[in-house]
C-alpha positions in Angstrom: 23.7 -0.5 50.7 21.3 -0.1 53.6 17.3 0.3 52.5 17.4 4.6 52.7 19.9 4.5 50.2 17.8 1.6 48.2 14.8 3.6 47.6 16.9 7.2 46.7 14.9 8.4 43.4 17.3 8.2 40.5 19.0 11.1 39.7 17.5 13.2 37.4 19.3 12.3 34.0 19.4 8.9 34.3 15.3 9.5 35.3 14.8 11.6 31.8 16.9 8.5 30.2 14.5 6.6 31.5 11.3 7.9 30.5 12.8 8.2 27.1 13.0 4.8 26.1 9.3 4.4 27.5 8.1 7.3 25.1 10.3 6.3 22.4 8.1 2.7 22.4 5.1 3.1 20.0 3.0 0.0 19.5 1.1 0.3 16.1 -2.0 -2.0 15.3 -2.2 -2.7 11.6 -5.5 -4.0 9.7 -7.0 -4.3 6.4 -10.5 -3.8 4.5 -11.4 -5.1 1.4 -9.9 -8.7 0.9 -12.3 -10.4 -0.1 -14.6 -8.4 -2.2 -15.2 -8.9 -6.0 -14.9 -5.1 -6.6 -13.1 -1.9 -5.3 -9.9 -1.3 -3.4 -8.1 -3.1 -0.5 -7.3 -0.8 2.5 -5.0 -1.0 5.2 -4.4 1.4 8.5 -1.8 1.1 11.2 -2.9 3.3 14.5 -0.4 4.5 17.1 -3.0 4.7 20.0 -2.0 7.3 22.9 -2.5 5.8 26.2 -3.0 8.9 28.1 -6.2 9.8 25.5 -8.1 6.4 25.7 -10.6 5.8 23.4 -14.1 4.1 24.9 -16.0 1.3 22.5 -13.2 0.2 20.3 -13.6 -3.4 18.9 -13.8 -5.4 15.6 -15.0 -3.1 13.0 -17.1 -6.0 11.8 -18.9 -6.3 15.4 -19.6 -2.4 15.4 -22.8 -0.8 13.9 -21.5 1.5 10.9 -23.2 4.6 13.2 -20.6 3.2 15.7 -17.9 3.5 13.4 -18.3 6.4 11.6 -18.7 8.0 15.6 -15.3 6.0 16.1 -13.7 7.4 13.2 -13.0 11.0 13.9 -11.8 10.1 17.6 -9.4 7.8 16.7 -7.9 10.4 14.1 -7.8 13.0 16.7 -6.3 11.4 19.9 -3.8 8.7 18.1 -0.4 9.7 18.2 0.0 9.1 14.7 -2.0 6.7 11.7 -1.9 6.2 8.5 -4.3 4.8 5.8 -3.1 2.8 2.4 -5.6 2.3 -0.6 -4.1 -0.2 -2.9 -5.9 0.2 -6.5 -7.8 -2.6 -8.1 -4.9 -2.9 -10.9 -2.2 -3.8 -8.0 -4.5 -6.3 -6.7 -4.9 -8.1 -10.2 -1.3 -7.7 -10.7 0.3 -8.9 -8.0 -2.5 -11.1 -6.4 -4.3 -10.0 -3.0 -2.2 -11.9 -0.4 0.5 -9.7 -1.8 -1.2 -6.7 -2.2 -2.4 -7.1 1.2 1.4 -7.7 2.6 2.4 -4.6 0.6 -0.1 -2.4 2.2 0.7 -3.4 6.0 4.2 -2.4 5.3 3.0 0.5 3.4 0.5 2.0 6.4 3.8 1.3 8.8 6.3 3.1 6.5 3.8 6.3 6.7 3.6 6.6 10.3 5.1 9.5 11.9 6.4 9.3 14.9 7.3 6.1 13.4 6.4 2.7 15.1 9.0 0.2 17.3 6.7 -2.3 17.5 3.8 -3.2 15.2 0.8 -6.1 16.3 -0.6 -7.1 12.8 -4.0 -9.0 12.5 -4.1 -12.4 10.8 -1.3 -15.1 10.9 1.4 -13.6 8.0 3.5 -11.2 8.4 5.1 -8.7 5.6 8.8 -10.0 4.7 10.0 -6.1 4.8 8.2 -4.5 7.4 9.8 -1.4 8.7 10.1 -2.4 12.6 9.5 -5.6 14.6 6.2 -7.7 14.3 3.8 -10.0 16.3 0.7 -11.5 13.9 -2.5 -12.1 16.0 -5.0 -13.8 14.8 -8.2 -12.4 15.7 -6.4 -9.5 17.3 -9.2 -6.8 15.7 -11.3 -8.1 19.1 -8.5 -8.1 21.3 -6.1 -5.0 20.8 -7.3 -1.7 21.0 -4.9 -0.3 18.5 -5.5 -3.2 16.0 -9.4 -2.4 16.6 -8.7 1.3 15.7 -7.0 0.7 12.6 -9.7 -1.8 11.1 -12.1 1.0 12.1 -10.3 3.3 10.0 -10.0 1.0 7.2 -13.5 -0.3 7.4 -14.5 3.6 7.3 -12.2 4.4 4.6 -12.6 1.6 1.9 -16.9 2.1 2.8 -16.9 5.8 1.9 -15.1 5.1 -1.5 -17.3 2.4 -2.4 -20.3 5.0 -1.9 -18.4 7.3 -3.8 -18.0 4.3 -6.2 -21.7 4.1 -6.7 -22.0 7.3 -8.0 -19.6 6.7 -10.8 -20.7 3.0 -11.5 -24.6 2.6 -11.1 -26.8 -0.3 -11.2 -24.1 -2.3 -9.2 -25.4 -1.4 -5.7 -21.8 -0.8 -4.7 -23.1 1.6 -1.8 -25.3 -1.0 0.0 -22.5 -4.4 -0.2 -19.4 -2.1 -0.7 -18.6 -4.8 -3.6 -19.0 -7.9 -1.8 -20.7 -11.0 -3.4 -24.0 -10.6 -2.3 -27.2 -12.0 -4.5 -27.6 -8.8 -5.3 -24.3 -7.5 -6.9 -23.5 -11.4 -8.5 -26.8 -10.3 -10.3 -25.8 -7.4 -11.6 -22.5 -8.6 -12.5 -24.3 -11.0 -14.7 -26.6 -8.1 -16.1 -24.2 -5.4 -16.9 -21.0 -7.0 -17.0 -18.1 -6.1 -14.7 -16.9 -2.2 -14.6 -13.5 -1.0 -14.4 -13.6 -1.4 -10.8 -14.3 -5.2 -11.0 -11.4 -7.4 -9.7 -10.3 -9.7 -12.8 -8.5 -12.2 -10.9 -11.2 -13.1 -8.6 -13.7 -16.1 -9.9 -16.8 -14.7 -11.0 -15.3 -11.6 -12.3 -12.4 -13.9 -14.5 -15.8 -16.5 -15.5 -17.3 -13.8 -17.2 -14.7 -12.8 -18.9 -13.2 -16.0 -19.7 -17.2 -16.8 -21.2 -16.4 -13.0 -23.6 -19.4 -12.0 -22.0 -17.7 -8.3 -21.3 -18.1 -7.4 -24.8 
């Protein structure tokens, strides 16, 4: 085979072949919201970014200003090639703990992709037992992947609007300003009004109180 015949393009089909298994390689970044607060929901978000429709300023949804995100947001929704978003209710976290519940919901946000993922990069160091496609945890890889960074955007976004909407229904708590967190401010009011429906009973302070019959 001399060098002319070397460099000859591929024939056309075996081209097309080729350029299908490259399309047909979607790497999902999976991410959660809402671990460690004493109230609300956990929520978890895979992204399928598209790498011809790049998205500027993505990065730890922690590190970004919630103006940043909530610019973010709609972006992301628009130019992925496919996400999904998972809100697992306070009852499954009581019930089944939150390391589980968070496991369930990674597999979850995967499972509703569509086109569905061949690859997923998962932040943290666990990985579901029944995810849906191949998997590589990364620990701090909300900073470092853009498609991990886009789904902990959309969960951050997510869980923070339901905890406003939260506020409404549950007042006093302050669920709006520390989205259920254990700030000064919410440990306070737990101890003033008690914990709502909302209020996580396997987590300490929540399960104190209740242990102490201070609920009723």
């Amino acid at each position: 085979m001399d060098i002319a015949e070397a460099a000859r393009p591929l024939p056309a089909s075996v081209a097309e072949a080729a350029n299908a298994v490259i399309q047909q390689v979607l790497v999902a970044g999976v991410d959660e919201a809402g671990r460690g607060p004493l109230a609300g929901p956990l929520v978890v978000a895979a992204v399928i970014l598209n790498k011809r429709r790049r998205i500027k300023g993505l990065d730890d949804s922690k590190k970004l200003s919630e103006a940043k995100r909530e610019a973010l947001f709609p972006l992301i929704v628009e130019r992925a090639v496919a996400y999904s978003v998972v809100v697992i209710e306070r009852e499954e976290i009581d019930r089944i703990n939150i390391f589980q519940a968070t496991m369930a919901g990674m597999s979850r946000a995967l499972r509703g992709l569509a086109p569905a993922a061949t690859e997923a990069l998962i932040d943290g160091n666990q990985l579901p037992r029944d995810l849906p496609c191949p998997a590589r945890a990364i620990i701090g890889g909300d900073a470092v992947e853009p498609s991990i960074s886009a789904a902990s955007i959309l969960a951050k976004v997510s869980r923070d609007r339901l905890m406003v909407a939260m506020d409404g229904h549950y007042p006093g708590y302050g669920f709006a300003e520390h989205k259920g967190y254990s700030t000064p401010g919410h440990l306070a009011a737990l101890q003033r009004l008690g914990p709502c429906a909302e209020h996580r009973r396997s987590f300490a302070p929540v399960k104190l109180l209740l242990d102490q019959g201070q609920l009723f």
